[in-house]
N, CA, C and O atoms as a DFTB+ gen file, in Angstrom:
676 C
 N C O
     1  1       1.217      29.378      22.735
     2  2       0.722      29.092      24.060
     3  2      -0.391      28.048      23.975
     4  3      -0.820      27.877      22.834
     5  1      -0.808      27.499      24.696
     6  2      -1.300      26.028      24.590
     7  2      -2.179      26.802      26.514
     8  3      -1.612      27.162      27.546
     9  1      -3.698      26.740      26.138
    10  2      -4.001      27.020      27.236
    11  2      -4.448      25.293      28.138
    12  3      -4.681      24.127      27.816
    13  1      -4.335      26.288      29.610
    14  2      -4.575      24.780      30.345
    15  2      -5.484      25.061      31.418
    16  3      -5.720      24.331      32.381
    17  1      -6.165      26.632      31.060
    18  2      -7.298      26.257      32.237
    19  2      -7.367      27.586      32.254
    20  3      -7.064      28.205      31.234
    21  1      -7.866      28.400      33.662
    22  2      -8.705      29.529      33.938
    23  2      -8.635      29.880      35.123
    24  3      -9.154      29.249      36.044
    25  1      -7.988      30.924      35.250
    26  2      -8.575      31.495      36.791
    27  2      -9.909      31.756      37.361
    28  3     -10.491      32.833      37.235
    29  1     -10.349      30.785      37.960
    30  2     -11.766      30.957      38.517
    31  2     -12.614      32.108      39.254
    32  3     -13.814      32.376      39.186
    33  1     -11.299      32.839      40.168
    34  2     -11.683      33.117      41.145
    35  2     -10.664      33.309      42.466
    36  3      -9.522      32.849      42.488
    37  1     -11.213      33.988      43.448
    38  2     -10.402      34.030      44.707
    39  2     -10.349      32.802      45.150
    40  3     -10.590      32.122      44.152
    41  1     -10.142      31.946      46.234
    42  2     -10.070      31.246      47.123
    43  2      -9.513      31.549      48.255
    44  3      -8.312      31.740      48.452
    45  1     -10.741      31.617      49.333
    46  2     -10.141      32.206      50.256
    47  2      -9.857      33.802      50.665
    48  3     -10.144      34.797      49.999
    49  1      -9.234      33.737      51.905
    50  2      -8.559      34.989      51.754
    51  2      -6.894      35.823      52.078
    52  3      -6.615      36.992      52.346
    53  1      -6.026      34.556      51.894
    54  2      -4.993      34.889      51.963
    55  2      -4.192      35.437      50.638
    56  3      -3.040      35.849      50.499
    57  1      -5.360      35.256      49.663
    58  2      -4.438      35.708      47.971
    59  2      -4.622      34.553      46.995
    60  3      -4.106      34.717      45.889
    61  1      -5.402      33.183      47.263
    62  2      -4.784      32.403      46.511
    63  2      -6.255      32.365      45.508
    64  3      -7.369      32.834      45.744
    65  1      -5.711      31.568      44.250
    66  2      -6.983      31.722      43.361
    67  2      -7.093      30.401      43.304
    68  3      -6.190      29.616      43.596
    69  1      -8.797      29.951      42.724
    70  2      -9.415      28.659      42.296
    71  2      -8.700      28.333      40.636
    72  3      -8.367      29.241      39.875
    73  1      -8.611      27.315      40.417
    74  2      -8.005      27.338      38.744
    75  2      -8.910      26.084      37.603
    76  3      -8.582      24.907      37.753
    77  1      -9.468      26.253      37.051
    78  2     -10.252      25.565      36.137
    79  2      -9.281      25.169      35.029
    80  3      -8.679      25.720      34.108
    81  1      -9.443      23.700      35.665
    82  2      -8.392      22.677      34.714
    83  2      -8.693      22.756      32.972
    84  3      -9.912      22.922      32.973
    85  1      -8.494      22.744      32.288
    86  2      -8.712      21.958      31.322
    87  2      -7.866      21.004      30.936
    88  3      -7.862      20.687      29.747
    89  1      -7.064      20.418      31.776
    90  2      -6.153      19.396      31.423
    91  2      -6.765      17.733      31.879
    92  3      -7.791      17.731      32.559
    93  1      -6.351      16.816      31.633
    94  2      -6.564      15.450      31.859
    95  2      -7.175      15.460      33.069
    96  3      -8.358      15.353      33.394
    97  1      -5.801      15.660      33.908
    98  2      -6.323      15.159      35.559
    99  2      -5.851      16.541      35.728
   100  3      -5.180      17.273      35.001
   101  1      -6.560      16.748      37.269
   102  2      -6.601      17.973      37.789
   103  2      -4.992      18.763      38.520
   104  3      -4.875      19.928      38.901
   105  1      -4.129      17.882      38.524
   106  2      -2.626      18.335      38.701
   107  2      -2.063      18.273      38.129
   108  3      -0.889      18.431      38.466
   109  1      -2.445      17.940      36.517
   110  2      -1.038      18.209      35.619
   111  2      -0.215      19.339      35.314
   112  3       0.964      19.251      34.972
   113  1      -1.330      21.179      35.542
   114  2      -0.653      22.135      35.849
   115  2       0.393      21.917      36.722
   116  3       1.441      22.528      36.515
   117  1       0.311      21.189      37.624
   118  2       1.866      21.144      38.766
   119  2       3.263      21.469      38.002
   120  3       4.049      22.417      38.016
   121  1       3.196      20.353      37.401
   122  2       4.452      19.828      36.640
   123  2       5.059      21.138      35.592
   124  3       5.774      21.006      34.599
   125  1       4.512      22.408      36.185
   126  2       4.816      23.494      35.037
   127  2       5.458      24.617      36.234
   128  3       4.395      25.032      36.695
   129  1       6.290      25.173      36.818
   130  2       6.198      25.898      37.986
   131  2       6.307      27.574      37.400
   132  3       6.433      28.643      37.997
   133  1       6.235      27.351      36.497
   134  2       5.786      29.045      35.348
   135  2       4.712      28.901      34.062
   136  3       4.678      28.464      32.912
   137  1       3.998      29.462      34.894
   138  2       2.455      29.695      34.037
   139  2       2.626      31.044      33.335
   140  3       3.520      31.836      33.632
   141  1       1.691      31.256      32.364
   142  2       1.444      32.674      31.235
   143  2      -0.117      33.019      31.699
   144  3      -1.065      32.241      31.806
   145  1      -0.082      33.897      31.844
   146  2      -1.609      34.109      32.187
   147  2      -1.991      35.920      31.378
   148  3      -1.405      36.971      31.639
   149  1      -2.880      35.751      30.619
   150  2      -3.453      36.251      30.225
   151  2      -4.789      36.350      29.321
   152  3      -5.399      35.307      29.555
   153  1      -5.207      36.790      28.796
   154  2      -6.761      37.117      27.342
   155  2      -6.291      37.598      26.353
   156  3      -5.136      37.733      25.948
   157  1      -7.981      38.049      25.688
   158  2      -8.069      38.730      24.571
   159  2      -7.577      40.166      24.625
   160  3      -6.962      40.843      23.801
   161  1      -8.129      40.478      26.099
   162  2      -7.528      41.770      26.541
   163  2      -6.210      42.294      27.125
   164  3      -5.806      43.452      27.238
   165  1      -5.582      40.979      27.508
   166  2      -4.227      41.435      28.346
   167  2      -3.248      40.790      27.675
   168  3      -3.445      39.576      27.722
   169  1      -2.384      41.051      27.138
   170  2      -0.833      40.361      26.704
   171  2      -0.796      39.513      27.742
   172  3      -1.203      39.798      28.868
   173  1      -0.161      38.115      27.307
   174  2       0.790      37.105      27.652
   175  2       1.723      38.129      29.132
   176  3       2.390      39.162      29.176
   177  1       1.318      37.237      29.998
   178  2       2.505      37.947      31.173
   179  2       3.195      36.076      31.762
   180  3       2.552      35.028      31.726
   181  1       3.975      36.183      32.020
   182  2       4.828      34.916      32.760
   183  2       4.966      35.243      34.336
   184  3       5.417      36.177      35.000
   185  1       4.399      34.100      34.578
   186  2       4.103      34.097      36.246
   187  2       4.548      32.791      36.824
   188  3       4.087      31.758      36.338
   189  1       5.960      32.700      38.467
   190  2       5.990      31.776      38.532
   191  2       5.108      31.616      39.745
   192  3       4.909      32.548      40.524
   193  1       4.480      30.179      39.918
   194  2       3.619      29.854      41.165
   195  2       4.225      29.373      42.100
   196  3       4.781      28.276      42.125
   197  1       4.144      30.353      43.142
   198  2       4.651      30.227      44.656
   199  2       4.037      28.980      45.360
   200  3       4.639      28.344      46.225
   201  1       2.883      28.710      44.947
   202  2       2.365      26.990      45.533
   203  2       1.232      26.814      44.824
   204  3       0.672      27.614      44.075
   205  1       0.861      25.451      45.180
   206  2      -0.673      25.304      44.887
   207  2      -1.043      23.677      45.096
   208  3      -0.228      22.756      45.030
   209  1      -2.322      23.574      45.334
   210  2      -2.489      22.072      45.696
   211  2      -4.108      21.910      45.381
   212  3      -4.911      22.792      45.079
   213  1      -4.298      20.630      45.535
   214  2      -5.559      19.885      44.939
   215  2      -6.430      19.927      45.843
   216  3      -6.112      19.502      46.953
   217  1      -7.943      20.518      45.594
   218  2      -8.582      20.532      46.335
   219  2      -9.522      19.703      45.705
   220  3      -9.364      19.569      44.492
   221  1     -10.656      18.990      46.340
   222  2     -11.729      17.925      46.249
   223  2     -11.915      19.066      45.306
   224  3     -10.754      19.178      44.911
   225  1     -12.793      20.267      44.488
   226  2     -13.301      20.958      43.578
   227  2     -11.732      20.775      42.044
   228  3     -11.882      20.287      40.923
   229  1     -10.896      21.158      42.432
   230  2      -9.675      21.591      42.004
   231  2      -8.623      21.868      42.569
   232  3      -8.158      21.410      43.613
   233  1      -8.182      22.722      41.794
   234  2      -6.997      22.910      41.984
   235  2      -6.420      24.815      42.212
   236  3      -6.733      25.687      41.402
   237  1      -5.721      25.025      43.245
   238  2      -5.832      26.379      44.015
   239  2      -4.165      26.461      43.552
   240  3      -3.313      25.575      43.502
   241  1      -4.090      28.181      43.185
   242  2      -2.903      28.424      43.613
   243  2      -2.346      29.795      44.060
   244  3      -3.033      30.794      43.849
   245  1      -1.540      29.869      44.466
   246  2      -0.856      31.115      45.134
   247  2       0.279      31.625      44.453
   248  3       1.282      30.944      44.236
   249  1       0.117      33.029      44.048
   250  2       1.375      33.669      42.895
   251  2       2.006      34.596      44.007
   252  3       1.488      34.950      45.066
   253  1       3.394      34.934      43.443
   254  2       4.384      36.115      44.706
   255  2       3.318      37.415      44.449
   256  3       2.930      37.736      43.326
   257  1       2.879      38.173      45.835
   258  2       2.436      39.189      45.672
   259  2       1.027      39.177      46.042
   260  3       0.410      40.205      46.320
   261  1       0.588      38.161      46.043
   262  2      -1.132      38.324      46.116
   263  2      -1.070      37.708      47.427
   264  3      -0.585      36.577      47.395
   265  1      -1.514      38.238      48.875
   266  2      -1.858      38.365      49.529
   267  2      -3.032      38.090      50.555
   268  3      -3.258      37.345      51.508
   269  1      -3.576      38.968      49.934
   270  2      -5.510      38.742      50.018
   271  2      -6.014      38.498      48.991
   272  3      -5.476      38.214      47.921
   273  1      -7.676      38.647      49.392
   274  2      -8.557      38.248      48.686
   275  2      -8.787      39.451      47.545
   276  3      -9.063      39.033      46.421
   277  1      -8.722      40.577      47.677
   278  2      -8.357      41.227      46.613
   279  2      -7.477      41.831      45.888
   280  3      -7.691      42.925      45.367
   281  1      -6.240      41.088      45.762
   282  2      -5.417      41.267      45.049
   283  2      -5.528      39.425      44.070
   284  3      -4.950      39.274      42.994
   285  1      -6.060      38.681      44.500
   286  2      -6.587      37.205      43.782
   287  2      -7.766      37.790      43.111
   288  3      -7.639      37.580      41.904
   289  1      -8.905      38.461      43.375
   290  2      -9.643      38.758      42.330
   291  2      -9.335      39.172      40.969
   292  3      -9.787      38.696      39.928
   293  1      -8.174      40.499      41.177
   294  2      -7.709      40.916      39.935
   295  2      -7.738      40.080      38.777
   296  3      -8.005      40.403      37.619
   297  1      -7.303      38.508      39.430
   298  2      -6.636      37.425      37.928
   299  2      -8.142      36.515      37.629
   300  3      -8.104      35.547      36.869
   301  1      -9.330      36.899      38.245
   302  2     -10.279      36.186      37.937
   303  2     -10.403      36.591      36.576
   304  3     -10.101      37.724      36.200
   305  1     -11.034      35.297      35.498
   306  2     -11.127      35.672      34.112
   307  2      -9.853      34.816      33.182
   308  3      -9.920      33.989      32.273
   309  1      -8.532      35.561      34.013
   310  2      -7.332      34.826      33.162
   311  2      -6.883      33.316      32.682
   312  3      -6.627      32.387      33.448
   313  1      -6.852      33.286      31.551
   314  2      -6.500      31.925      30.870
   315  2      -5.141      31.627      31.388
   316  3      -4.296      32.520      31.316
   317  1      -4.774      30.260      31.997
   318  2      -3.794      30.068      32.415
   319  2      -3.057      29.043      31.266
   320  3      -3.902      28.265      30.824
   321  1      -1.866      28.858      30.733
   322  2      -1.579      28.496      29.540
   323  2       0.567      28.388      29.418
   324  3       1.346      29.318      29.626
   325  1       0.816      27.350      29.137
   326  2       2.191      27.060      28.512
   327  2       2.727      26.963      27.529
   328  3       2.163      26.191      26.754
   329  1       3.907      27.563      27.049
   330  2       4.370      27.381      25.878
   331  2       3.835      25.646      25.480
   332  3       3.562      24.747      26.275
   333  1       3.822      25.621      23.880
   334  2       3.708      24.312      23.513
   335  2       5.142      23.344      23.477
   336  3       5.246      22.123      23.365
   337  1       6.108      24.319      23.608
   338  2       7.709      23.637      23.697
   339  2       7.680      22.805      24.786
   340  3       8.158      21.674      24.710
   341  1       7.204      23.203      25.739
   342  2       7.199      22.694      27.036
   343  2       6.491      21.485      27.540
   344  3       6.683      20.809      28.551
   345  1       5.638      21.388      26.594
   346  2       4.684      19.897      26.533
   347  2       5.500      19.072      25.960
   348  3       6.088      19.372      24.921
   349  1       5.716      17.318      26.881
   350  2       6.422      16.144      26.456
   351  2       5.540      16.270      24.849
   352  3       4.521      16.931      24.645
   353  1       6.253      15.467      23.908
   354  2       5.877      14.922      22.709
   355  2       4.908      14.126      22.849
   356  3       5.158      13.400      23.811
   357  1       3.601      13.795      22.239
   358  2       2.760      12.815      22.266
   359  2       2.813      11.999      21.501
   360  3       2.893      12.298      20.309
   361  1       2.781      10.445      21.991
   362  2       2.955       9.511      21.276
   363  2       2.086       9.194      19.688
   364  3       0.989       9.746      19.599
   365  1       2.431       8.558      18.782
   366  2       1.198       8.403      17.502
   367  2      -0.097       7.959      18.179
   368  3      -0.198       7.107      19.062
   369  1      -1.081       8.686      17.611
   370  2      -2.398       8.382      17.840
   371  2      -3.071       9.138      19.116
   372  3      -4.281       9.021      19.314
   373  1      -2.125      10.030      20.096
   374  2      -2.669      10.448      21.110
   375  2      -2.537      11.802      20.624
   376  3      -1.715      12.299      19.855
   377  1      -3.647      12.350      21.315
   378  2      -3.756      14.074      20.989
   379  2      -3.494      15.053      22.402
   380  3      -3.556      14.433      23.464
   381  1      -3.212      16.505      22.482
   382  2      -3.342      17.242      23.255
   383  2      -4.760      17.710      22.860
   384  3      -5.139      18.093      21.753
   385  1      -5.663      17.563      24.338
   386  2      -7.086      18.693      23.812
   387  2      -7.035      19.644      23.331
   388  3      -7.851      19.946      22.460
   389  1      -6.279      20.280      23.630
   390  2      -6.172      21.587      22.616
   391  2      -6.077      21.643      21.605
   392  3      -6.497      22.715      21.168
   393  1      -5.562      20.737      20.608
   394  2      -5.040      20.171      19.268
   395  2      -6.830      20.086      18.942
   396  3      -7.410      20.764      18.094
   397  1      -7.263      19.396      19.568
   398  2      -8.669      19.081      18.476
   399  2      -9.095      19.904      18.917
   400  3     -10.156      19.984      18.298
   401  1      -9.078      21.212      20.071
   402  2     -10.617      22.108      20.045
   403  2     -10.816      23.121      18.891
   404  3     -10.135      24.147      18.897
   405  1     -11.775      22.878      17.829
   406  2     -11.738      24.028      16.510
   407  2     -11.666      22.908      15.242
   408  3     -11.862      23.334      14.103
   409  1     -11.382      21.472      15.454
   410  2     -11.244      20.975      14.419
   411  2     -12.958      20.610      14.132
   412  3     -13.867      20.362      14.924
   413  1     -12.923      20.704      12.655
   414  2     -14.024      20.241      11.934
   415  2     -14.362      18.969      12.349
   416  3     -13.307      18.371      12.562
   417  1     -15.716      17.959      12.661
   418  2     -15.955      16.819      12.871
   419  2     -17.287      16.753      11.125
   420  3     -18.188      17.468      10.687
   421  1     -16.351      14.964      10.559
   422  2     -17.033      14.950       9.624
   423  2     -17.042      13.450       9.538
   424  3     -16.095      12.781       9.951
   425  1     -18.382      12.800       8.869
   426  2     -18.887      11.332       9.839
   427  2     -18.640      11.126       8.092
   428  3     -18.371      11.845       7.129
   429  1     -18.929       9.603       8.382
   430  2     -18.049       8.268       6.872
   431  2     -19.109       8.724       6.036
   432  3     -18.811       8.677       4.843
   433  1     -20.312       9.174       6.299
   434  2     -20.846       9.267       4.864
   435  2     -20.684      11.109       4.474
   436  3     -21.589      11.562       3.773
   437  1     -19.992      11.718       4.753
   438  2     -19.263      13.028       4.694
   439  2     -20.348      14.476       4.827
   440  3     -20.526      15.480       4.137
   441  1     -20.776      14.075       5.782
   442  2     -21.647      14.974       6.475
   443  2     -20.588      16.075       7.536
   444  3     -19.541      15.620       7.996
   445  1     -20.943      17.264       7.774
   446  2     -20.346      17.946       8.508
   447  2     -21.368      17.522      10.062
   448  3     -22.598      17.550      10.023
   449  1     -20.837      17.271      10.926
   450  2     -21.324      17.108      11.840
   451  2     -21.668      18.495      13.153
   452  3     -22.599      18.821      13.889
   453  1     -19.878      19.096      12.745
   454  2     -20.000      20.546      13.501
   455  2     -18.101      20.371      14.132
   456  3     -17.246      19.513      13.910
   457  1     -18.099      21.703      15.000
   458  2     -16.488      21.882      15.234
   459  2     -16.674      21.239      16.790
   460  3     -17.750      21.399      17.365
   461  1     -15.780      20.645      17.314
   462  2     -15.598      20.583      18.737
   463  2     -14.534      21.745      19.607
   464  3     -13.446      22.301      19.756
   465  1     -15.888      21.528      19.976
   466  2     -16.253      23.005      21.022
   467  2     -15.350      22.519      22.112
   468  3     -14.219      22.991      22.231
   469  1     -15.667      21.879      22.664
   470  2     -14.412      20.883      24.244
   471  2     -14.741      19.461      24.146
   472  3     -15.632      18.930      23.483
   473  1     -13.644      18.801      25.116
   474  2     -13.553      17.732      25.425
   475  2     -13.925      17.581      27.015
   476  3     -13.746      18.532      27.776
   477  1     -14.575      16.041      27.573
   478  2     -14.739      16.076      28.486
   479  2     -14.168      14.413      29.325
   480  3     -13.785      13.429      28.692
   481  1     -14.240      14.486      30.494
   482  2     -13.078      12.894      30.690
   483  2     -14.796      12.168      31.407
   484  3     -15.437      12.957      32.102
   485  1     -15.184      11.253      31.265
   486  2     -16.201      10.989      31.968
   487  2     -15.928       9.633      32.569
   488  3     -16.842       8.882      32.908
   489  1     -14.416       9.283      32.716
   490  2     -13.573       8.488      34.052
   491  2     -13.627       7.112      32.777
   492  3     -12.703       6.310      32.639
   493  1     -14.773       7.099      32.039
   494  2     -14.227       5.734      31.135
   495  2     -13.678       5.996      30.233
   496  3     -13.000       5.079      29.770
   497  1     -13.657       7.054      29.645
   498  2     -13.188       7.585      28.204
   499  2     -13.330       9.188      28.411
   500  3     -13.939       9.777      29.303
   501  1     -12.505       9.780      27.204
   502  2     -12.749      11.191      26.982
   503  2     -14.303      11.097      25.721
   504  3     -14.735      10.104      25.135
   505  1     -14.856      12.705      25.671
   506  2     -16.259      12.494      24.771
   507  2     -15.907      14.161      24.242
   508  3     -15.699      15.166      24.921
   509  1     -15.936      13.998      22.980
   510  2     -16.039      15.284      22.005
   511  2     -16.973      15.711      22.289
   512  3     -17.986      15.085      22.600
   513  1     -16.818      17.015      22.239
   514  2     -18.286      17.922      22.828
   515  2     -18.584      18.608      21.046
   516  3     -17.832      19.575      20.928
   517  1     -18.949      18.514      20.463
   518  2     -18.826      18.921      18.883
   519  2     -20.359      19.637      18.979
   520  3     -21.386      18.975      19.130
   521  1     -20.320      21.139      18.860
   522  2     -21.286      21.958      18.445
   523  2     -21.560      22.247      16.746
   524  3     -20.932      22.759      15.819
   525  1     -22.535      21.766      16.896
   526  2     -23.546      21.370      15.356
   527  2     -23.203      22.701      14.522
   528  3     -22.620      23.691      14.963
   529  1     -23.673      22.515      13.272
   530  2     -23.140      23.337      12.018
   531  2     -24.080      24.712      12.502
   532  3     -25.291      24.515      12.596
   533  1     -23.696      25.721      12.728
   534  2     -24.992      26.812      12.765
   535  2     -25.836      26.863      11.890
   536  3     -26.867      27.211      12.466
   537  1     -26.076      26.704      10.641
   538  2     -27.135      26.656       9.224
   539  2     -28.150      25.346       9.513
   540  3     -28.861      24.911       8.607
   541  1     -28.150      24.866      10.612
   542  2     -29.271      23.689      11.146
   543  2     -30.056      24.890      11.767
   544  3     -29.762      26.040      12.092
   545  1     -31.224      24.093      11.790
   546  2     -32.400      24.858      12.514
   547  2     -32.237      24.334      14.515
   548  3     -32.069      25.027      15.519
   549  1     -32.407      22.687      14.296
   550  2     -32.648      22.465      15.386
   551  2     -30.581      22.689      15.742
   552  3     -29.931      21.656      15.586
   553  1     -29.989      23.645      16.060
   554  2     -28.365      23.387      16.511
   555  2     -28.811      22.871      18.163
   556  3     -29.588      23.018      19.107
   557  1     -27.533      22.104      17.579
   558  2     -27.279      21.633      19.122
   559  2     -25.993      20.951      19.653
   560  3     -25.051      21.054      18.868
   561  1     -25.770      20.382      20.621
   562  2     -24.491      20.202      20.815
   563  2     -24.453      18.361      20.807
   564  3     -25.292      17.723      21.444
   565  1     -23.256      17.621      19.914
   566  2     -23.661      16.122      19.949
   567  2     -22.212      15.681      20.729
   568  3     -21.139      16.284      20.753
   569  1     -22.659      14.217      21.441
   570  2     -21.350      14.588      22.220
   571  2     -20.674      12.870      21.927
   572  3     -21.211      11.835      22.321
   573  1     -19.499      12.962      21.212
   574  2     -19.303      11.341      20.386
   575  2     -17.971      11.288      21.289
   576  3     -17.201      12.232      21.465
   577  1     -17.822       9.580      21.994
   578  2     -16.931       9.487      22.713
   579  2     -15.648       9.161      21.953
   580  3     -15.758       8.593      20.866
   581  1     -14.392       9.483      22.450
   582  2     -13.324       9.499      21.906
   583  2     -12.538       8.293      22.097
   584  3     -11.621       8.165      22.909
   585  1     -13.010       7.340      21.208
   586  2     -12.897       5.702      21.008
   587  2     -12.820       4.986      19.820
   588  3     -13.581       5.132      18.864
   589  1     -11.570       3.946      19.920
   590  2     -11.363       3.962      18.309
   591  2     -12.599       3.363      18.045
   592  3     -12.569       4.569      17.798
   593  1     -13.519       2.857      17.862
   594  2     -15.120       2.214      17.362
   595  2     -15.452       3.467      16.629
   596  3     -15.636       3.511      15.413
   597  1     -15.547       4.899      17.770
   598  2     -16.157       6.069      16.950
   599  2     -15.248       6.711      16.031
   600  3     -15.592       6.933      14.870
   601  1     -13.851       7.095      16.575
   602  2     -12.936       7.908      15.654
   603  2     -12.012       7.309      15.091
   604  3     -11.247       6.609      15.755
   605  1     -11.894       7.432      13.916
   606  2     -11.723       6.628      12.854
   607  2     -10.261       7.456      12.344
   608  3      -9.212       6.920      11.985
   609  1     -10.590       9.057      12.447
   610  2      -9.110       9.594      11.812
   611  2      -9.188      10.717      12.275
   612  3     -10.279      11.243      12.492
   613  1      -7.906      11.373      12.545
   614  2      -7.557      12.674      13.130
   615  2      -6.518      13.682      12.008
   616  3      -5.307      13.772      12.206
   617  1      -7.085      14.259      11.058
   618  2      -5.613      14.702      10.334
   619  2      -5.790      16.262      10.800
   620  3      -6.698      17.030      10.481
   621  1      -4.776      16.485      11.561
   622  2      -3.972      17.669      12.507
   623  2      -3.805      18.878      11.352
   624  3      -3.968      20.073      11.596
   625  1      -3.483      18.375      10.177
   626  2      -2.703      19.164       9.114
   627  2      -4.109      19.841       8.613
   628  3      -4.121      21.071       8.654
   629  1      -5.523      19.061       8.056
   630  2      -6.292      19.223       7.498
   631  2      -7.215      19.756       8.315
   632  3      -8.301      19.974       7.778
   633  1      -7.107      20.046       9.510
   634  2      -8.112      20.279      10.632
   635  2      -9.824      19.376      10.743
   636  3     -10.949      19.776      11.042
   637  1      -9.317      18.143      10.367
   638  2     -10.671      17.105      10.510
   639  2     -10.562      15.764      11.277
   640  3      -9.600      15.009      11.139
   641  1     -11.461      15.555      11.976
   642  2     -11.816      14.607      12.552
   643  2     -13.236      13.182      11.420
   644  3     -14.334      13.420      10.916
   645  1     -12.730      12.374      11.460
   646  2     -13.527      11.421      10.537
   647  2     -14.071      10.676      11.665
   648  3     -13.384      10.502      12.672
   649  1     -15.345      10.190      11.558
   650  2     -16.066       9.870      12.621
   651  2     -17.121       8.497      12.333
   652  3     -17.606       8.476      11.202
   653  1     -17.361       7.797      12.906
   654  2     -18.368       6.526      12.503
   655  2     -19.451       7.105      13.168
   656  3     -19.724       6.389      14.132
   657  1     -20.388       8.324      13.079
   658  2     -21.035       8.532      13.563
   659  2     -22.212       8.877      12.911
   660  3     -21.900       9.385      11.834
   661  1     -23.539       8.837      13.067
   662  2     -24.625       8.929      12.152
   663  2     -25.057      11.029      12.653
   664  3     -24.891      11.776      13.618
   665  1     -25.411      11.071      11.813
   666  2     -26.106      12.676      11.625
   667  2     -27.021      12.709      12.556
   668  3     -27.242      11.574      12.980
   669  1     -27.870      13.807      13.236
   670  2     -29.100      13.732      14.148
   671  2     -30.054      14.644      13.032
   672  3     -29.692      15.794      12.784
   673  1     -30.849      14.281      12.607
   674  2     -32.154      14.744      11.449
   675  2     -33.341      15.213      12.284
   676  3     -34.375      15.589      11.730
């Protein structure tokens, strides 16, 4: 499963929930009309979506059965998520976010920099959100944009990211 976001929340009160993208743009969930929604706590369940549309915040949707506003609470919490079969192939050199969240980030003079934690789109580029090694005193979060100048290599197999990026001391 390949997650793609989060149930936020109710919206509203006819049943429908708020959904926290983690994808590119905020409707690429569309293009899926059976979502998996579950956690740590709930098994994988398959759900198809009866509608949903783009709101200026996000993106809302409505499952068979939910009604009101509290029967949409229930799914607040749930990771919303697709098989990885189901994702087109990505071309060489392009990644799914999900692919790098957990990979090691390690800069040319072979410093551990830390794992990336998320990715974020900031309309010119995407930016690694990479949370620092915990065994630093000052940890913190460094955030290196995802551009060939900065990233230099991605090996998927080895779980590392190679980076032109200097250390923060």
């Amino acid at each position: 499963m390949i997650v793609m976001g989060r149930v936020a929340g109710a919206q509203g009160i006819l049943g429908w929930v708020k959904i926290k993208t983690y994808t590119e743009s905020v409707d690429s969930l569309a293009d899926y009309p059976t979502w998996w929604l579950g956690d740590e706590k709930q098994p994988w369940c398959e759900i198809t979506v009866e509608a949903f549309a783009v709101h200026s915040k996000g993106l809302v949707a409505k499952f068979p059965g939910s009604n009101d506003r509290t029967t949409a609470e229930k799914y607040k919490g749930l990771l919303v998520a697709v098989p990885r079969s189901s994702l087109p192939q990505m071309p060489e050199d392009e990644y799914y976010w999900s692919d790098l969240i957990g990979l090691t980030v390690v800069n040319l003079a072979g410093e551990c920099l830390g794992v990336v934690d998320n990715l974020m789109d900031t309309g010119a580029n995407q930016v690694l959100c990479v949370q620092e090694d915990l065994s630093k005193k000052n940890r913190g979060e460094l955030l290196i944009p995802f551009i060939a100048s900065a990233i230099k290599q991605v090996d998927l197999t080895k779980k590392v990211i190679r980076v032109d990026w200097a250390a923060k001391h």
